[in-house]
Structures are given as structure tokens and as C-alpha cells.
N, C-alpha and C positions, 0 to 999 in steps of 0.2 A: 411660200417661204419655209424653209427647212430650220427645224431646230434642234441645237445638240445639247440635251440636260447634260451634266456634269455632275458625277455621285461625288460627291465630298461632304465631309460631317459638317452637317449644319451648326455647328458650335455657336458660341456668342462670339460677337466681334465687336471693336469699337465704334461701328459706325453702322448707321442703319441703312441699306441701299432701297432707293427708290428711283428704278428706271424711270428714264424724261429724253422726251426728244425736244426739249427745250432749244436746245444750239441750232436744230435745224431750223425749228420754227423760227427761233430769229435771223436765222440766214434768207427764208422764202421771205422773212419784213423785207429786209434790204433791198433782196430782188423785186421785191412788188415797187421800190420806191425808185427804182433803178432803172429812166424811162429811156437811157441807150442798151440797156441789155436783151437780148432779145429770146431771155427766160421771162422777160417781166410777165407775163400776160400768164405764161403757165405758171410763177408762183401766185399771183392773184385768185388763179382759181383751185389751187392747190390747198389754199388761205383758209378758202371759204368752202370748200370741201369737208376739212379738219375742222371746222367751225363745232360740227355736231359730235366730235369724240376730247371734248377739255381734258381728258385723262392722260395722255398722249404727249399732253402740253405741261400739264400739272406733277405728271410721274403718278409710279403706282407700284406698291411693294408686290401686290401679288402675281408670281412669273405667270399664271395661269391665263394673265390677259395678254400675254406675249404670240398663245393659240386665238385668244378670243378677238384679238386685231389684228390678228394673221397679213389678210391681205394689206391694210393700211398701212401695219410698218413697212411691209416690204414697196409700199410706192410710196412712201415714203421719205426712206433712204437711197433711193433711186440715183437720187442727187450725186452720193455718196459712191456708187456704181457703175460707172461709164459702161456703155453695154460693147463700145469697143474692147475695152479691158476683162471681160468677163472671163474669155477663155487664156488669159490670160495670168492676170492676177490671184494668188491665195486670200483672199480675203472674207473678214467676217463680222458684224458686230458679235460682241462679246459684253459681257458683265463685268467687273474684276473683284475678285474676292469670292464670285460665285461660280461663275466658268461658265455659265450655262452661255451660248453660240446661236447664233440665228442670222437670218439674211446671209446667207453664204454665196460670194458668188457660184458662178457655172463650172470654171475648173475647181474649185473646191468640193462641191457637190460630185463631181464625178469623184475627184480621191477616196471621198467617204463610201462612195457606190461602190466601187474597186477593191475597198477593205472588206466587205463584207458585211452581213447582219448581225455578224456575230462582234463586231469590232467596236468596241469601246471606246470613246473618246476621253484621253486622259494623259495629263502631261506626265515626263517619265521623272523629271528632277526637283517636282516643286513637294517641300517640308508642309505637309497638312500641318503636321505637330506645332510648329511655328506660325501660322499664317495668322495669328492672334499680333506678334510682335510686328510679322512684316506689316501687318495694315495701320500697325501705330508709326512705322517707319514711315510709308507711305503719306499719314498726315502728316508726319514731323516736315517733309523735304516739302510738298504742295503745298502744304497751311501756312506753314511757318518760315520755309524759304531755311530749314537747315541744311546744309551741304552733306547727307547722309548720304551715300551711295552704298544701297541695301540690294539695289536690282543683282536679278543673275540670270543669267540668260536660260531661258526655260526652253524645251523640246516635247514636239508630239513624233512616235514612231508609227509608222502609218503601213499596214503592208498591204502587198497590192497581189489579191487572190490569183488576177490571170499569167501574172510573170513570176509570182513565187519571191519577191523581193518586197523588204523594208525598208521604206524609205524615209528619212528621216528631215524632218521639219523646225527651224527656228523660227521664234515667236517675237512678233514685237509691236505693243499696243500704242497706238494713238491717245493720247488724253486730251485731247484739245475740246472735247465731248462732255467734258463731266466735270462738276467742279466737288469741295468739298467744303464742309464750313460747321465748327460747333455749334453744337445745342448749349442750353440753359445748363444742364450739368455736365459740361465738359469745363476741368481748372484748366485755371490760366498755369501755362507754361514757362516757365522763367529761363532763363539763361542757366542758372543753376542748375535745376531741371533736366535741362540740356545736356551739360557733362556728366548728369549721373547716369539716365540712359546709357549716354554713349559709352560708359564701361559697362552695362550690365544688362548686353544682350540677350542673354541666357535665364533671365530673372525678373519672371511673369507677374510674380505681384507687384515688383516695381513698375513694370509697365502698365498693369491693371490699376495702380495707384493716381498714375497721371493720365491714363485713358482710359478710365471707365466703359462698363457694356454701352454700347449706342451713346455715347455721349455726343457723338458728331454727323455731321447727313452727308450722306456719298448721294447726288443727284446727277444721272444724265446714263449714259454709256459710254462703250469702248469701241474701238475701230482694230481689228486684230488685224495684221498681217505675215503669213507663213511665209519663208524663205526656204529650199530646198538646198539641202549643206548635206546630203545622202554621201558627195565625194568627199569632202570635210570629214566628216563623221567617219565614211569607211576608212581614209586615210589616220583618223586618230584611234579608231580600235584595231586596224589592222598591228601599227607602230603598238599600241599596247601588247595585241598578240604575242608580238613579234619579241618583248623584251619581258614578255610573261615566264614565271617560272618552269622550268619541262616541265616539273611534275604535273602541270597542268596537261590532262590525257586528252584531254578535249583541246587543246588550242592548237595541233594543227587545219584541226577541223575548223574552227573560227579564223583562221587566217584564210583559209580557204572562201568562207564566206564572207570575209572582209575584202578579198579581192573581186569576188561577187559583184559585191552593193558598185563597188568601185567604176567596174564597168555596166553595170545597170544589166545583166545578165543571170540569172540562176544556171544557166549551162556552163559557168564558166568553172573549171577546176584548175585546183594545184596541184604542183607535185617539185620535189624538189632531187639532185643527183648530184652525189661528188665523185671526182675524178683523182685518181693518184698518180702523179709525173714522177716517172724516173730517166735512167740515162738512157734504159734501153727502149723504152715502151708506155704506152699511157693503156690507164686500167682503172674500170668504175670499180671504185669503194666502197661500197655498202655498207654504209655506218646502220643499216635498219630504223633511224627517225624519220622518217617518211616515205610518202612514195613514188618511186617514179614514173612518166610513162613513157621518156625517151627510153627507159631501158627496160621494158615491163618484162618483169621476171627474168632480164637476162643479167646474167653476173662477169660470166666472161665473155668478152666482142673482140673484135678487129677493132682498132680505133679506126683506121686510115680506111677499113672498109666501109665503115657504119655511119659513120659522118659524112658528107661529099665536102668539095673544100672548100667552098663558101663559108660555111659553119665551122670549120676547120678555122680557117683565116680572123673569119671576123669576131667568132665569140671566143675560142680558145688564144690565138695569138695576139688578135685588137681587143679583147676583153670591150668589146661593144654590143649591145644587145643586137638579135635579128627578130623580126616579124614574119612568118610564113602565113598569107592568107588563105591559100589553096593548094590542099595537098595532094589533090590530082594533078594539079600543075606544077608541082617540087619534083612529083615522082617519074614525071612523062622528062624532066630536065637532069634527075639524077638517075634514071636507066632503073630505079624502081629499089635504091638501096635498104642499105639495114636500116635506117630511122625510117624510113617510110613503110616500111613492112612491119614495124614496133605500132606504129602510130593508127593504122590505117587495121591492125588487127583491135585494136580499140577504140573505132570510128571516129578519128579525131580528124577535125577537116581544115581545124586554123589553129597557127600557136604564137607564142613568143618567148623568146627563149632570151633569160639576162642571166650572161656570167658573172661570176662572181670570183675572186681570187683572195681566198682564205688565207693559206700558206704558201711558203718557196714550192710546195710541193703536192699543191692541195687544191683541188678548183670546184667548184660548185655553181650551178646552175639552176635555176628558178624557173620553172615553167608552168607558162600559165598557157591551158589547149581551152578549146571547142569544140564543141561536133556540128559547130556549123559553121558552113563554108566563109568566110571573108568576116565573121564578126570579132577575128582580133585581125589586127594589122598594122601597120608602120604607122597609122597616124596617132589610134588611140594607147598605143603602146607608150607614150608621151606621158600617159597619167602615173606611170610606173616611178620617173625621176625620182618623184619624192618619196620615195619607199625604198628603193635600192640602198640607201646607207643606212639604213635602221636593219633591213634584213639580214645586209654582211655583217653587224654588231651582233644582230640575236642568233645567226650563226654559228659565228666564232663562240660566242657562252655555251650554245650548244653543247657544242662539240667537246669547248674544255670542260664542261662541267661531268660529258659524257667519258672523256681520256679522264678526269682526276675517279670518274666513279669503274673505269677499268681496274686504271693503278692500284686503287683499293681492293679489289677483287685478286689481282696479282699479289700485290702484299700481303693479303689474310690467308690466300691458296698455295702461294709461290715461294716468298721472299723476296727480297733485292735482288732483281736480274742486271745480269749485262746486257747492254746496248744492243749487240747484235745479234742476240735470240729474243728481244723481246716481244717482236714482230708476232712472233709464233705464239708466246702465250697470251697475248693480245687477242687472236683469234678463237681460243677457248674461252678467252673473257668474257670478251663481245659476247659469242654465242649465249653463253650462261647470264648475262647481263641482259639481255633481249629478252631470252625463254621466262629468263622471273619476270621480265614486265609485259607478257605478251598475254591477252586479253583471257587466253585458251588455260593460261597457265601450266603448261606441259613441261614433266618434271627432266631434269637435266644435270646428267652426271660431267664432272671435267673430267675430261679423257688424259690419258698418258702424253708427254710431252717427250717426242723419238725423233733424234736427227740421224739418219741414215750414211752410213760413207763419208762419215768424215776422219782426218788425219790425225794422232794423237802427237801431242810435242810438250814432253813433260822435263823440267830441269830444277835444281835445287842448288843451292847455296847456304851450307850445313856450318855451324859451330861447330870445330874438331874437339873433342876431349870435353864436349858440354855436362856428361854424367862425371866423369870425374874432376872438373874444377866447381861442378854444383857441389858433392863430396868434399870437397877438399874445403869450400868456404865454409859448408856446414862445420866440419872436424875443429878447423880453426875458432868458428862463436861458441862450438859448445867448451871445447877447451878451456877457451879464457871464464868461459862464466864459472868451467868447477872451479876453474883456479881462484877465481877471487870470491867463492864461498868457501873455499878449503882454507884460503887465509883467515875470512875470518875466524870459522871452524879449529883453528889450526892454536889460533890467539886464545878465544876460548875456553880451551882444553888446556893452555900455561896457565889462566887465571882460575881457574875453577874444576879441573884435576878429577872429570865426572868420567866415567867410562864409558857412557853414552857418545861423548865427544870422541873419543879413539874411535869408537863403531863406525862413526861419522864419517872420520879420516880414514879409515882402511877403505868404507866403500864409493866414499870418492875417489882414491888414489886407484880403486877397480874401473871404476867408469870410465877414467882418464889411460889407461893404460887399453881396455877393451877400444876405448875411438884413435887412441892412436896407432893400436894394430891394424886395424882397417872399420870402415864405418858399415855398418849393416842396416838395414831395411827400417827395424825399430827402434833402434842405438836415438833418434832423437827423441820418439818419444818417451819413451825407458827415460835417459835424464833430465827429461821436463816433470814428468809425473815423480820420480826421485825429489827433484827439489818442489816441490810444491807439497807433496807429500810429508816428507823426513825435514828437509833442511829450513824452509819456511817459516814452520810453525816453533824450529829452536830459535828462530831470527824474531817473532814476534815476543818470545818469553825476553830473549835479551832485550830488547830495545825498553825494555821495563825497570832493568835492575841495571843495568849498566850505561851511562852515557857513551864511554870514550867507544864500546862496541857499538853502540846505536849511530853515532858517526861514520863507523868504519860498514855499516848496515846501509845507511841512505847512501854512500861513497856507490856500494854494489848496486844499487838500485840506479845510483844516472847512468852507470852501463847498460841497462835494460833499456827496449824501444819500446817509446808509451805506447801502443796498441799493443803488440805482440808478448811485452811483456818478458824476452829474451835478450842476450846479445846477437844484433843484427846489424854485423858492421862488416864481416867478409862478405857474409850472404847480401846484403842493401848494394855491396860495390858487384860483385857480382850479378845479380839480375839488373840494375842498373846500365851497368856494359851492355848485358845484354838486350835488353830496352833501345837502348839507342842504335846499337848494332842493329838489330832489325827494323826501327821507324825508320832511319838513313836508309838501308837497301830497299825497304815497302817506299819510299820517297822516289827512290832512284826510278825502284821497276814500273810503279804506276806513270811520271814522266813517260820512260822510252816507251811507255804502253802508247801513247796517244801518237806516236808517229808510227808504230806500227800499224795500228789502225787503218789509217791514211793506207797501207800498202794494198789491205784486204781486207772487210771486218772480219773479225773472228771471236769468237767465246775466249776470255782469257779470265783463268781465276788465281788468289794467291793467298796464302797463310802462311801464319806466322807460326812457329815450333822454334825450335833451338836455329835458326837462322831462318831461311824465306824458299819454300817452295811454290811451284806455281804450274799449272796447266791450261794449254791450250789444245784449241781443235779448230781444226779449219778446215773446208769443204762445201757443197756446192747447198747441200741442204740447210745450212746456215743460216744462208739468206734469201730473201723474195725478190730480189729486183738487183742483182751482180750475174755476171759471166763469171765463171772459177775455171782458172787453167793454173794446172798442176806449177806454173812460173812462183804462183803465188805462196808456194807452202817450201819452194827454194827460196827467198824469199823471205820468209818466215824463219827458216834455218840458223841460215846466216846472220841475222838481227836477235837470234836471240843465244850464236858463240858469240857476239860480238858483245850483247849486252851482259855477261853474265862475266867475261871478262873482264867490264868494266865495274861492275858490283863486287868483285874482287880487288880490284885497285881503290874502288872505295874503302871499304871492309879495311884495305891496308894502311891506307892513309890517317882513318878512325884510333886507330891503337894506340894514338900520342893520346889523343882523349877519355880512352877506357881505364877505368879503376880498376877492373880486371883485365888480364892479359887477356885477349880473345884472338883465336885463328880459325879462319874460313875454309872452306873446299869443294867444289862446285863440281857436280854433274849432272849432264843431259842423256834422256832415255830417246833412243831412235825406234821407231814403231812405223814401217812402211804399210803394212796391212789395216786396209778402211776398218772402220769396226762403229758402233752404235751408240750413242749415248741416252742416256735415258733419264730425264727429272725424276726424284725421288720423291714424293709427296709426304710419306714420311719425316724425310732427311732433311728437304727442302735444298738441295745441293743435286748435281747433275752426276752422274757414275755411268759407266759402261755398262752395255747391255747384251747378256746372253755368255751361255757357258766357256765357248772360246774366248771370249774377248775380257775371262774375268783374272785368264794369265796376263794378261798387261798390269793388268791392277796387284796380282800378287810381287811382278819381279819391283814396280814402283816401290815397292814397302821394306823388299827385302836388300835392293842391290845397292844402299850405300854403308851396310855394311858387310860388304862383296870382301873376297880377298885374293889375291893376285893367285893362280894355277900354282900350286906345288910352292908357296909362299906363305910366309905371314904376316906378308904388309897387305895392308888396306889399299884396295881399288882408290880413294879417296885420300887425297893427300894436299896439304895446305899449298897454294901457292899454285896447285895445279885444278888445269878442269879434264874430267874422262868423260868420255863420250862412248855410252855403251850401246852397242848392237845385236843384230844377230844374223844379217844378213851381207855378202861380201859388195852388193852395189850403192847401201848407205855407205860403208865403208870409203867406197872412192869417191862418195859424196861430200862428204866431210875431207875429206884428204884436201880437195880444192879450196874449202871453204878458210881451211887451217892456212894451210900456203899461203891463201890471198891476205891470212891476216898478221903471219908473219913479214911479210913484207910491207906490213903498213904495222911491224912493230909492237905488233899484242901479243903475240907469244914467241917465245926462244926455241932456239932447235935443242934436240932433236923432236920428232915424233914417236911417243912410242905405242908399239902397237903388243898388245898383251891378250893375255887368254884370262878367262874368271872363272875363279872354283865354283863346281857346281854348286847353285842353293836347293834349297829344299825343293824338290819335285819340278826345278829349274836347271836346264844341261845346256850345251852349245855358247854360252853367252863370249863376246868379245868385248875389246875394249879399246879406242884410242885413248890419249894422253897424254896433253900436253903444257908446256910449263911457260906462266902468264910473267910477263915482262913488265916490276913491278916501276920502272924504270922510264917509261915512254912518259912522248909530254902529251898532255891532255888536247893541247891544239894541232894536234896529228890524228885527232877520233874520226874515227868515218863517219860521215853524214847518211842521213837516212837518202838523201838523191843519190849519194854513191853507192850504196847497196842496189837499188834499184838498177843500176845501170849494169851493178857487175852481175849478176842474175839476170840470164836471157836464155830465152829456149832455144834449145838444141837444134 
């Protein structure tokens, strides 16, 4: 008979144990009285066998005779062990409260053989610390008949040396074996009693109060029996894996061996591959969280080559899982493709493959291989059901936890991008995002962010006369403020005849005569620092000696703006206007932005300044997954005379609403030559890149205060938009674009076509222009599908 000690602290306990095979003994009575059973005869002499060991019968504290009647227990308990059931059943007598195991059947004996010599026997969840309270719970529920349910299901992990797996066992004791009953100093338990335990589980002297050390006799044993819950158990830590933190570096690895235990396998791996759908083409995505080995080290494939279309069909379109058992028999049926050439350079001989559909745009696949032949396949692939919806959960957290820790890498590195480049620094992210977490720690700069060949299409919507109506509201608050401390000033000098007060009055009447000649660069600071200076501190002496001046003092003071401290009542209506003028047209353009979109994505940015400029670029390097034909950037053209048109007829409408008169004047730069743009990391803003391409960016700055060839009117004029060039085939490009919108009533004739004085280290420049028709009804606007239609390739 085999026995398992059990190291646990011998502490004190409430109850003194002394093994007894009492129960049996009085089971072979019955049997011996029991003249139709046709045990009787064998317990009679079983009876009298036992006659010569009463300890056996009587019980006995010390385990040590557990060796010393070795063989007697175990024919003994024979009873207990059908020897059909042997290689069958986990079973074992046990002790409770001490652990120590004996009589083990035949398949239990081999498990423990299987673990090793080195293998311990010892449960993984049961509270040593506590085992004082549980074994007073245990009297309460057996002695007492309290309705305590204190049990919890306890586990032995058991591995097994020759397959490399641990297997896990639930425990569940027999007490029909053992009885329990106080001694002489165990108190009587009351009801009372009762309800104060049951609040004060945690609270050992009150348990030691009503159950004393050994106050009570545990006699008899236990009947263990093991339950094999290894698919249970793998299925509950895999699901934990699976909704474990990333940070956890280790848990794909333990999903890994959770899929393991599952299949009763140490050959069995993971690996996991997402796929990116677009219009044109399907592409693995390499998010770097794990590994694959349908795609081992490859980045870029053929879909339609690398897949055959069985797997095409059933895992990407039926989103069904497949079983491959033998992949010499996949390869001999697919002519020997790109996944069998992946698979088969990594000795994989079985697999099963479960999709997964993340996003509209997003696919993921789970696979679980072999390197031996038929040990996965269609039937055990079964065990997978209950796993598949936990793993598409701990996925998708994945992944967003993985995109929200990009974005933050973009924001602290980039700033706020637009939608259509952000693909790209995504790609730098990632990289940098991986290299910090990658085991090697290999250091990693973010490289420059360069889109090559793309189109420039830059246009503005400019306040006319912004520096002089800013000027002019200025002139006006500072004006009134001399004037209404020159009054006071003025009163003052009637009543009190100081010559200080003349002083006063000459160089006010200076300040006021200098801002109404024209206003200079300092002229406001000059009569801030003047009255705060000079005028202030004459206005504090008065407000002392004179009431009726100290009235006509706080009078000058509600004209001042509580922050500022000044008259700001032109200047307030003025930015004001302008305020609203530009959120209105930033309203407008961001709208017609999102159908433009729709036509092609493109980079489009815009600021605010004395009305709304904005650039865009569009081209082929843009994007990762679009066709670009030149259709797209006419296209573009056109959407954005028509849009800039109509941010003018806004802008005109707005003027009933302005506190200041404000007028607009709109022009688009044409630039047919590709050129580069380049992130600034710096700047955090995108700029053209290289020497030629840094004259676009100069004429942008210079040409809207351009002025007509051998004139002195401004290129830019209210009410109209120019369109400036430099070459004669934009020229007939735009000519079409104007016509088509003349006829749908946005702009009046004529067209004119003008020459631009040269700017600074700037020659050749032209211009069209033409005059917006302030006039047309709003349900005459072209729609973004009628653009599209009148833009077609040549």
C-alpha cells in the first residue's frame, strides 16, 4: 500500500484525529450476519483475522502505524476498491485536516509514478493559515447540523514527466467514514454562538473561544476521490490569459500552454495573424503581438496565391473554422502552395485554423499547428467553441489598447494628424512602439515623414482692409478714452487753475491730434503708459478732495473693459466680426471637407488669420490601399472654385450680422508640378521639401498682396476670386471649370485674364478672375455627385 505524507504545519487544531476503520469493521458485522450475501464467509474470516490487530478497530493517533499495518489496511479496504475499478478510478483513503493519502488505487499510483520523485503532493488552493477556522466550520455543519457552507473546491496539479503536461485534478471526500463528537472541554454551543461565528470569520480568538485545542474527536477516515477537469481548468486559465493585461510579457506564452493542456499535447503551439481588407487587395498586417506561422516571416504574399480556395472560402468569406490533418495531403491537393511551403519549412504536419472578424476591415486568425501528423483535426477542433468568443474579446482590447498606445506616440511625436496620412505615421509608431518593447531593446530613432509626388492646391479667403479697419477701431477707443479724461482734465483746470492741468491738456490734445494723423506702431502703447503714468495718479488725488470729479472719475472708469483696463468697444466689435467671420467660413470648409473626402482622401489642412486659408495635397503616395488617377486632383479643382465661391456668398450674407463692416476676397494658387512634403518635427506641421519646391511656399506668402502688371489695384478684390498661375495648360483648365460654373450661376461674366507684377525674386506669374454672383439661390448649389460626373478623363 503506497502512502502520501502531506507537509503541512502541524499547528493545533480543534479536534484530536485518530484514525479507525471502525465503519468497515462494522460493515464486515453485517456481512458476516448476512446468510444471502455471498461475501458472508469472506467477512467472517476477515473478522477473525482482524481479531489479533484491536488498534485497527479502536483507532490510533500515531500515522506511523499507518507503515506498521501496511499490508492489513490495504486488505482491508479492499471492500472499498473494486479491482474492476482500479485502473479506472482516482481514488484514495485520506485523513482530513492532515492530508497524509494511503491506499491509492492502481491508476492513481501510476499518476504519482508519472509526476516524478521529485513531485510533491500538495493541494494548490487550500489556506494553511485558516485551517484552524475551517475545521471548526467543519464541526459546526457535521456536529451541529449548522447549514455553513464553508467547503471550496480544492485542486491537486499533477505533471506528468513523459508528455510534459500538467494535469489538473478536483478533489472530493467521502465522509460517510468518520464521525465527529466532543470531548469533556468542548462548550456547549448555543444559537447565539451561532450568529456570532457567522459574522467573524476572520476572528481566531473567537473561534478558539468556542472551540478550544482538541476539544473534540475526529475518529474514522476519509475516501478521496480525483476528478480530471485539466479541459476545465485549461479552458478557465486560457480565458483568463486571454483577458489578461498585455503588459503581461509572458501571457502569450501561457495561452499558448493553455491551449496545450487543452488538447492533452506539449507539441501543440500558437500563433496568431491579422489580415487587412481593402478594395483593391488583402494584406497581412503585422501588428508584432505575436507570432505567426501561416505567415513565418513573410510580410508581403499574394493572397489569392498563398491561400488555395478552400481556405479562401471557408475561413475568410464563411468565417468558419478548418482542420488540416495532414499536410502532405493539403500539398499533394494544392500543387504544393505558399501556406504549405510556410508550414512545412517549420515542420508543421497538422493545424487548425479559426477566423476571427475584428473589424469592417480587419481579420485575424488563430492557429493552433502540430508537428504531428493527424493529432489536430475536425473532430478535436470541437474543444476550441468555447474559446473562440473570449479570444475575439481579448483581441479587439489588444489591439485598441495597442492603436490608443500608437496615438499617444503620434500625439507626443506628431500632433493631431489628418486622417489620410495617418497610416504612415502609424508605421513609424508601431516600429518605435515594438523596438521599446522588444526583449533586445534595440534603440530606435523616428525617421522623417516624406510623401513624394504629390499635387499642391492651396486657396484663401482673406479679410480686405484687415490692417486698416484693426487701425482704425484702435484710433477710435483710444480717442474716446483721451477724450473723456481731457474732460475731466479740462473741468479740473476751471476749478483749480493749477498749471499742471494746462500741461495735461496740451499733451492730450498732442496725443489726439498724433492718432488722428495716422496711427503708428507705438501710438497705443505711448497713451496707455501716458495715462497710467501722468493722468491716473491726478485722478487718484482727486477722487479725495472732490466728490462731483470723483463721479465724473468712476463715470470714465465704466467706459473701460474690466480685464483690459481700456476703451474696447470699436476694437471688442471689430475682432468680434471677425470671430464669427472666420468660425462661419472654418464651419463651412470643414463641412464641404467630408464630401470631398468621399472623392479621394487627401491631406487637407486650414487656419485661421485675418480670414481662412487652407492647403491641400493629393497623390498617389498619400495612401496605402487607393488607385490615384490624375481624374482625382480635377476633381479636386473644381470642388474647391466651387467651394470657395460659396464661402464668399457666405462671408456676404454674414454682414447684416457684423458689428464691423467686414469684406472678403478669395484666391487659389495653381501648382501643376509634383513636389514633396515633409513633417516637420520641429514645427509639428507638414512643409514642402527641398530647394525648388521652397518657391511655391514663397509665391503662397507673397501673392495676395500681388498687384495687377503696370497697376495699382490689387490682384484681390472683394466679391471676386483670382486664380493665379504660371503655366498656359492650368490656364485652360480653369477656363472650363469657370464656364461650367457660370452656367450653373456662381460667377458673372466677364472673365478676366491679367498679368501680375513681379514679386520679390518672383517673374512670369498670371492670373484669371473672376466675379461671384452674390445673387444665385442656394438650391441651384452643385452637388458633390455633379461634380463627379462633370470631371471625366480625357
Amino acid at each position: 500500500m503506497k502512502i502520501l505524507p502531506y507537509n503541512i504545519n502541524k499547528s493545533e487544531l480543534p479536534i484530536k484525529l485518530k484514525v479507525s476503520f471502525v465503519a468497515v469493521f462494522e460493515y464486515l458485522e453485517k456481512l458476516a450476519q448476512d446468510k444471502n450475501s455471498y461475501l458472508q464467509h469472506i467477512a467472517i474470516n476477515l473478522l477473525e483475522e482482524f481479531k489479533q490487530f484491536p488498534e485497527l478497530r479502536d483507532g490510533f493517533e500515531d500515522l506511523s502505524y499507518l507503515n506498521k499495518y501496511n499490508k492489513e489496511i490495504d486488505k482491508l479496504l479492499s471492500f472499498l476498491f473494486p479491482e474492476l475499478l482500479q485502473n479506472n478510478e482516482i481514488k484514495a483513503a485520506t485523513i482530513p485536516f492532515e492530508f497524509t493519502t494511503f491506499k491509492l488505487s492502481k491508476r492513481f499510483e501510476q499518476i504519482i509514478e508519472d509526476a516524478g520523485e521529485d513531485f510533491e503532493f500538495k493541494l494548490r488552493n487550500f489556506d494553511e493559515l485558516n485551517i484552524y477556522i475551517l475545521s471548526c466550520s467543519f464541526i459546526l455543519s457535521s456536529y451541529y447540523n449548522v447549514n455553513v457552507d464553508f467547503r471550496r473546491p480544492f485542486f491537486f496539479d499533477i505533471p506528468n514527466i513523459k508528455t510534459g503536461i500538467t494535469k489538473h485534478y478536483r478533489t472530493l471526500i467521502n465522509g460517510d467514514f468518520f464521525k465527529v463528537e466532543p470531548l469533556a472541554s468542548a462548550p456547549i454551543i448555543t444559537d447565539e454562538d451561532v450568529k456570532l461565528l457567522l459574522d467573524n470569520f476572520d476572528n481566531i480568538d473567537i473561534w478558539k473561544e468556542k472551540f478550544p485545542p482538541n476539544s473534540y474527536q475526529f475518529t474514522g477516515f476519509g475516501i478521496m476521490n480525483l476528478f480530471d477537469v485539466t479541459q476545465d481548468q485549461s479552458l478557465a486559465n486560457l480565458t483568463e490569459n486571454l483577458i489578461r493585461n498585455k503588459k503581461d510579457e509572458n501571457s502569450f506564452d501561457k495561452i499558448e500552454k493553455s491551449i496545450a493542456k487543452l488538447f492533452g499535447s506539449s507539441d501543440i503551439l500558437f500563433g496568431f495573424s491579422t489580415y487587412h481588407f481593402n478594395k483593391t487587395n488583402t494584406t497581412f498586417k503585422n501588428h508584432k503581438i505575436q507570432k505567426s506561422f501561416l505567415l513565418n516571416e513573410e510580410v508581403d504574399f499574394d493572397f489569392d496565391g498563398y491561400f488555395c480556395e478552400n481556405i479562401i472560402t471557408t475561413v475568410f468569406k464563411d468565417h468558419e473554422l478548418i482542420a488540416i490533418s495532414d499536410i502532405e495531403a493539403y500539398a499533394k491537393a494544392t500543387h504544393y502552395n505558399g501556406l504549405y511551403k510556410a508550414l512545412d519549412k517549420q515542420n508543421i504536419q497538422s493545424i487548425i485554423l479559426v477566423p476571427l472578424k475584428l473589424k469592417e476591415d480587419l481579420f485575424g486568425i488563430m492557429e493552433i499547428v502540430s508537428k504531428n501528423k493527424f493529432e489536430l483535426n475536425s473532430i478535436n477542433a470541437y474543444k476550441l467553441k468555447d474559446v473562440i468568443p473570449v479570444f475575439k474579446i481579448a483581441v479587439k482590447r489588444i489591439m485598441e489598447e495597442i492603436e490608443n498606445k500608437l496615438e499617444s506616440i503620434i500625439q507626443e511625436n506628431y500632433t493631431s494628424l489628418h486622417p489620410t496620412v495617418k497610416w504612415k505615421f502609424y508605421e513609424q509608431a508601431e516600429t518605435l512602439f515594438f523596438t521599446e518593447n522588444n526583449t533586445e531593446k534595440i534603440p530606435y530613432n523616428l525617421k522623417s515623414i516624406v510623401f513624394e509626388n504629390v499635387i499642391p492646391l492651396y486657396g484663401q479667403t482673406d479679410i480686405k482692409g484687415s490692417s486698416i479697419a484693426r487701425n482704425y477701431a484702435i484710433q477710435k477707443d483710444l480717442s474716446k478714452q483721451l477724450k473723456l479724461a481731457r474732460n475731466i482734465i479740462e473741468k479740473t483746470n476751471s476749478k483749480y487753475k493749477l498749471p499742471i492741468y494746462k500741461d495735461l491738456l496740451y499733451r492730450i490734445d498732442t496725443c489726439l491730434k498724433d492718432i488722428k494723423d495716422g496711427l503708428n506702431s507705438g501710438d497705443e502703447v505711448m497713451v496707455t503708459d501716458f495715462l497710467n503714468k501722468d493722468i491716473y495718479p491726478v485722478f487718484n488725488h482727486l477722487k479725495t478732495i472732490d466728490n462731483d470729479l470723483n463721479q465724473d472719475i468712476e463715470l470714465y472708469m465704466s467706459h473701460l473693459d474690466d480685464k483690459l483696463q481700456v476703451v474696447y468697444e470699436k476694437r471688442k466689435d471689430y475682432e468680434e466680426s471677425v470671430t464669427l467671420l472666420n468660425e462661419e467660413l472654418s464651419k463651412y470648409i470643414d463641412l464641404k471637407q467630408v464630401e470631398a473626402q468621399k472623392m479621394f482622401p487627401h491631406y487637407f489642412e486650414r487656419y485661421k488669420t485675418d480670414g481662412i486659408d487652407h492647403n491641400m495635397y493629393i497623390g498617389k503616395s498619400l495612401v496605402n490601399d487607393r488607385t490615384y488617377n490624375k481624374l482625382y486632383l480635377y476633381n479636386l479643382r473644381l470642388w474647391q472654385l466651387q467651394m470657395l465661391c460659396e464661402s464668399e456668398n457666405l462671408a456676404n450674407k454674414l454682414k447684416t450680422k457684423l458689428k464691423h463692416p467686414l469684406e472678403v476676397a478669395s484666391l487659389i494658387l495653381v501648382h501643376s508640378t509634383p513636389l514633396a512634403i515633409r513633417f516637420r518635427m520641429d514645427e509639428k506641421r507638414f512643409d514642402v521639401d527641398g530647394a525648388y519646391n521652397i518657391r511655391y511656399e514663397i509665391i503662397k506668402k507673397r501673392i495676395d498682396k500681388a498687384l495687377i502688371k503696370n497697376t495699382n489695384e490689387r490682384l484681390t478684390q472683394p466679391g471676386k476670386i483670382a486664380i493665379v498661375y504660371s503655366q498656359n495648360n492650368d490656364a485652360k483648365e480653369y477656363l472650363k471649370y469657370i464656364k461650367y460654373l457660370q452656367d450653373k450661376n456662381y460667377f458673372l461674366n466677364p472673365i478676366e485674364k491679367l498679368d501680375i507684377e513681379d514679386l520679390q525674386g518672383i517673374t512670369g506669374l498670371k492670373a484669371l478672375r473672376v466675379t461671384i454672383n452674390f445673387n444665385k439661390s442656394e438650391e441651384n448649389n452643385i452637388t458633390f455627385e455633379e461634380i463627379m460626373r462633370e470631371i471625366s478623363p480625357n
